[in-house]
N, C-alpha and C positions, 0 to 999 in steps of 0.2 A: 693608434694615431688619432688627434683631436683636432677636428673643424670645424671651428667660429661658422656658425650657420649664420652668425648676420653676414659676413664674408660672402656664401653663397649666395643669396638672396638676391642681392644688387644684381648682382651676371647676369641671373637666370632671366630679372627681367629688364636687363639694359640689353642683353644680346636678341636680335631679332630672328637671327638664321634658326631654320628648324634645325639643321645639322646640328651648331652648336647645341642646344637646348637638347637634343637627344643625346651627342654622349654626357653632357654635365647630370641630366636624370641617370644615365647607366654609372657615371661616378659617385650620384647620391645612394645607391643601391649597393655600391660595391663597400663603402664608406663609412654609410650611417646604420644603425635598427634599422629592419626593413620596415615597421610602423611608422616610423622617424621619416623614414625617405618616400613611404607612398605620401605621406601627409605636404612633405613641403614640393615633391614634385606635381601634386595639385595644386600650388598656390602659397599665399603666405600660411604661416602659419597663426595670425591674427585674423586670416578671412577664408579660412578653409573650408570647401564645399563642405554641407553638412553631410554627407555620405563619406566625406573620409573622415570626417569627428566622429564619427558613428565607430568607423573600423576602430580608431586611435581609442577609444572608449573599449571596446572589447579587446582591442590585443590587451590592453592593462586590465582588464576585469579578468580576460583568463589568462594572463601572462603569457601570450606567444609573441610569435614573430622577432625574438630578441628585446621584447619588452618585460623589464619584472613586474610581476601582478602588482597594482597596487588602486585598490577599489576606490581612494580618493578620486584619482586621477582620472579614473575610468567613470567615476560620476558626472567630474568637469566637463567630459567631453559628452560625454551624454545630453548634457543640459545644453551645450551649447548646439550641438547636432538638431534636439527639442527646438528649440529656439527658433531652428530656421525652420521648423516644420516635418521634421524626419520622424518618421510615425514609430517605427522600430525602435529609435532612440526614445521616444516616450514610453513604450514598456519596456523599455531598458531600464529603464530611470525608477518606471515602476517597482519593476523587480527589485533594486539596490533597494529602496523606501519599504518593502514587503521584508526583503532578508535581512536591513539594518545594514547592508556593506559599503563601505565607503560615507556611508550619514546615518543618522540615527534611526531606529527602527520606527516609521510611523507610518501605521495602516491609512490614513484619514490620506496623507501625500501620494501612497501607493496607489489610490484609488481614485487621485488626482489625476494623475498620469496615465493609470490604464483607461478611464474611461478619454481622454483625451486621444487616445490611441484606438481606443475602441470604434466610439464615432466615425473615429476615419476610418473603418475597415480592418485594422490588423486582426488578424483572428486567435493570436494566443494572448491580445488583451482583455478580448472579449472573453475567453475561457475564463480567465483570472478574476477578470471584471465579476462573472456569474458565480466563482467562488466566493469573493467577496461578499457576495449579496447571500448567499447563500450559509452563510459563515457569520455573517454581522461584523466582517473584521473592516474597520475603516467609516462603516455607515451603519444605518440599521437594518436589519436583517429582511430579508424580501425574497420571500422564494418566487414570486412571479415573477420579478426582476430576474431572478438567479434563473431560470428557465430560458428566459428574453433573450438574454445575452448568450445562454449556453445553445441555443438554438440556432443561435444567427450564425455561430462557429459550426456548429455540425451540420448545416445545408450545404456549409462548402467544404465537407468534407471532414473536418477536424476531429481525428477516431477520439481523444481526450473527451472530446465534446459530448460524441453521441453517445459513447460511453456510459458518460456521467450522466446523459438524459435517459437512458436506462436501467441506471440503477435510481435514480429518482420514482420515475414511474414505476418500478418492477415493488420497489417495498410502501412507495405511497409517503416518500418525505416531502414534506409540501405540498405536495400534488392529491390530486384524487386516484389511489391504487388505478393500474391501469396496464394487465398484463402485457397486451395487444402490443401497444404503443413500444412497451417496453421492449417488446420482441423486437421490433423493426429496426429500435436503434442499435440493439446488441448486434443486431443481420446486419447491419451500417459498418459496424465498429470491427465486429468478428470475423468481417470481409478485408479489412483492414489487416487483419492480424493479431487486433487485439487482443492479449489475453484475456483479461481478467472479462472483457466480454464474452469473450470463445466459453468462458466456463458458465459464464449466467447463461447465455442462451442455450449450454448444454444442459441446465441444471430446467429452464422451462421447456425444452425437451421431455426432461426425465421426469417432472412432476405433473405435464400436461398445463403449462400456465401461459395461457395467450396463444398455446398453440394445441393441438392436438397431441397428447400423451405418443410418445414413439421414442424406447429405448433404443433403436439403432442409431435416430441422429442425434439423440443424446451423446451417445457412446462416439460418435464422429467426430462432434465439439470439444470432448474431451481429451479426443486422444490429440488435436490440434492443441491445444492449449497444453497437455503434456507433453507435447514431443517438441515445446519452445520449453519445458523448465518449471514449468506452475505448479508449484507443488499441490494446490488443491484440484489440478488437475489431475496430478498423477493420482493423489488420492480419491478422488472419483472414479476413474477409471478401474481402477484398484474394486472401489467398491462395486462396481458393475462387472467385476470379473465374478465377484466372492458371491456374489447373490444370480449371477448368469441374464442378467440384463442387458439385451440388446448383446449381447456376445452370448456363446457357450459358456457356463459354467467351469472355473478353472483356478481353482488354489496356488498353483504355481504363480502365474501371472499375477491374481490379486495380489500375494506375498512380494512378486517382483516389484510392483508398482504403488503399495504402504512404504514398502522399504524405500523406494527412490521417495517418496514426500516426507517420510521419517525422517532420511537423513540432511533435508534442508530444513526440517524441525519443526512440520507440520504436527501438532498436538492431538491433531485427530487422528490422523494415521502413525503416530507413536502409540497410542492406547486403542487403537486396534490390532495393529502389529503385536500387541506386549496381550492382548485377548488372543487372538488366536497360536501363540506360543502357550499362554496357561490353559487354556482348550486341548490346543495340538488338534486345531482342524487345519488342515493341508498342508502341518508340517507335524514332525514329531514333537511332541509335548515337552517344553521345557521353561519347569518355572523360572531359572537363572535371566534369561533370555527375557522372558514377561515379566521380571522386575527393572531389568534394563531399561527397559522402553515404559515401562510406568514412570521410570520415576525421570526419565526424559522429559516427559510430561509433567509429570508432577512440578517439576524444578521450575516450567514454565508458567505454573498456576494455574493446570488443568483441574478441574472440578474431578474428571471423571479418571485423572491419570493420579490423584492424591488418595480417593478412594478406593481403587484399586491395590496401590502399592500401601495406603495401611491395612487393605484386609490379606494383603500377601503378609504383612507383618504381625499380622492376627494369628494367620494359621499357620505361620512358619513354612511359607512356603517360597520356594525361591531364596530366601534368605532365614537369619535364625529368628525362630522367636522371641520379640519383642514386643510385650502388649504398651509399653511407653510410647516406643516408634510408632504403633500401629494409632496410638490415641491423635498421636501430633499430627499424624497427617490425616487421618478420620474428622477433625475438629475441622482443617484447613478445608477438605472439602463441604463439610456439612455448612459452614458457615457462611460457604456461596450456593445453598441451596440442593446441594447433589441427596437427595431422599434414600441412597443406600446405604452413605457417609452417613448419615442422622439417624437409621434404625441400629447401625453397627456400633454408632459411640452411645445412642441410647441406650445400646444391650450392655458395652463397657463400661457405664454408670451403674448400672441394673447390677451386675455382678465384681464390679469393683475391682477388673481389670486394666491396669495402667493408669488407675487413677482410685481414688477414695472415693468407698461407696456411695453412693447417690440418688436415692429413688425420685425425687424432686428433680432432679439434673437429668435423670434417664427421662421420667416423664415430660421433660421440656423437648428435647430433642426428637419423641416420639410423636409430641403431639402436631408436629410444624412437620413431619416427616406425614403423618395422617390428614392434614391438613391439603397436601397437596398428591391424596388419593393410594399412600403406598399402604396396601394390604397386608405386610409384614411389620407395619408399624402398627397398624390396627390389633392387630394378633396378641403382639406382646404387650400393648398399648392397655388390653382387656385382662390380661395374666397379672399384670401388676395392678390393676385396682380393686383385684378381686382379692386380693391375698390378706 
């Protein structure tokens, strides 16, 4: 059924009685979108509070309420929500200007908005805002800015925030390294629930950084940040089982908890998982198993999961011998620097495995493998200039 809204409009404001005006809103509800009908039951729809442009801006940014999504639309109202001063609507606006949706992608606009937003206190423009600066996207790059901003989000709270001032401080990007500091905000964030804090702060637990060295609450951080999902949680954990850190010493468990990071396709705990199968420490030895998870890894552009799975292809192990196989992914590792990849494909040039002999080729590989201290490149490194 279709209602000429200019039809309604007159009523709503020629009739004085509240009675009236309350069932014609309960007929605007029953009748129209319900974006449609909160909006003209505030007012016209030419002078609508800015808090309900705001709503009419997001039901159409995320298509609910009976509205189809449609980002233009949801810009319109945004802008005009902006206009009267609606703080949320200005990083709204931001956002669309940031993601390109509904107007064209432009950082310098985005960073119009949020800082307009910012000013006035909203604290996820303020976050954005400190990306921004932090970023150089929209202005020029400013990490004291990028701090400024992300600080004034994280005193009220904002786990995003402290987070991020966390990981700023804890590696020293922009800032002056600064464990301490870094500790506090991750305790901020990790109190929050934060993951990816939960695992820094376990991880300066476990290295003693800002804080006093103590694998137990290492291993506390951890198992908090795995028991939401983290896969480098789980794989921390994992590893604090496998070396008996701040827990008992326990294969089983390690194995449990590479396996759960493996299979969200963490590359670290794939080429540990796929080691301790070629080992068969705290399970039975099986190379099928340690190619598996190598080449899981490998697939994802592990250094350490590509050289593993070509020296499994070197010695025929887990799969058949193939010194071709074994070169292709020997090269892929060596050529991000992995030094046992580089002694292995050095030896493969040396003896003219999987490829055409090479003594020039071998010595290249070995000497960039000796270069950064491997003592089995040295070794072979002196066999062949002696010859």
């Amino acid at each position: 059924m279709q209602i000429a809204l200019s039809t309604l409009t007159p009523v709503i404001e020629g009739k004085k009685t509240m009675k009236l005006k309350y069932y014609l809103i309960i007929l605007l509800f029953l009748l129209l979108p319900p974006a449609l009908a909160l909006a003209y039951s505030s007012g016209h729809a030419k002078n609508l509070s800015a808090k309900a442009e705001k709503i009419l801006g997001l039901n159409y940014y995320y298509g609910r309420n009976g509205v189809a999504m449609n980002y233009s639309k949801a810009v319109y109202w945004f802008r005009k929500a902006a206009s009267q001063g609606d703080i949320n609507a200005m990083f709204d606006l931001g956002d669309a200007y940031y993601y390109g949706r509904g107007v064209k992608q432009d950082y310098s606009m985005s960073v119009y908005w949020y800082k307009k937003a910012a000013v006035r206190g909203n604290i996820h423009a303020q976050v954005a805002l400190s990306n921004a600066y932090y970023y150089g996207r929209g202005l020029t790059l400013n990490y004291s800015k990028a701090v400024y901003w992300a600080r004034k989000a994280a005193v009220h709270g904002n786990v995003v925030a402290q987070s991020f001032l966390g990981i700023i401080y804890y590696f020293g990007y922009g800032v002056p390294q600064n464990y301490s500091k870094a500790v506090y905000w991750f305790r901020k964030a990790a109190d929050q629930g934060n993951i990816d804090a939960q695992v820094y702060l376990a991880s300066a637990y476990y290295y003693g950084h800002g804080v006093k060295q103590n694998y137990s609450k290492a291993v506390y951080w951890f198992r908090k940040a795995a028991d939401q999902g983290s896969a480098d949680g789980q794989y921390d954990l994992g590893d604090a089982y496998y070396y008996g850190h701040g827990v008992k010493q326990n294969y089983s468990k390690a194995v449990y908890w590479f396996r759960k990071a493996a299979d969200q396709g963490n590359p670290h705990a794939q080429v540990t998982l796929g080691t301790i199968y070629y080992l068969g420490y705290g399970v039975p030895q099986n190379y099928s198993k340690a190619v598996y998870w190598f080449r899981k890894a490998a697939d994802q552009g592990s250094a350490d999961g590509q050289a593993h799975l070509g020296s499994a292809y070197y010695l025929g192990r887990g799969v058949k011998q193939n010194y071709s196989k074994a070169v292709h992914w020997l090269k892929k590792a060596a050529e991000q620097g992995n030094t046992d990849a580089q002694v292995a494909l050095g030896s493969a040039y040396y003896l003219g495995r999987g490829v055409k002999q090479s003594y020039s080729k071998a010595v290249h590989w070995l000497k960039n493998a000796t270069a950064q201290g491997n003592a089995n490149a040295r070794a072979l490194l002196n066999k062949i200039e002696r010859r």
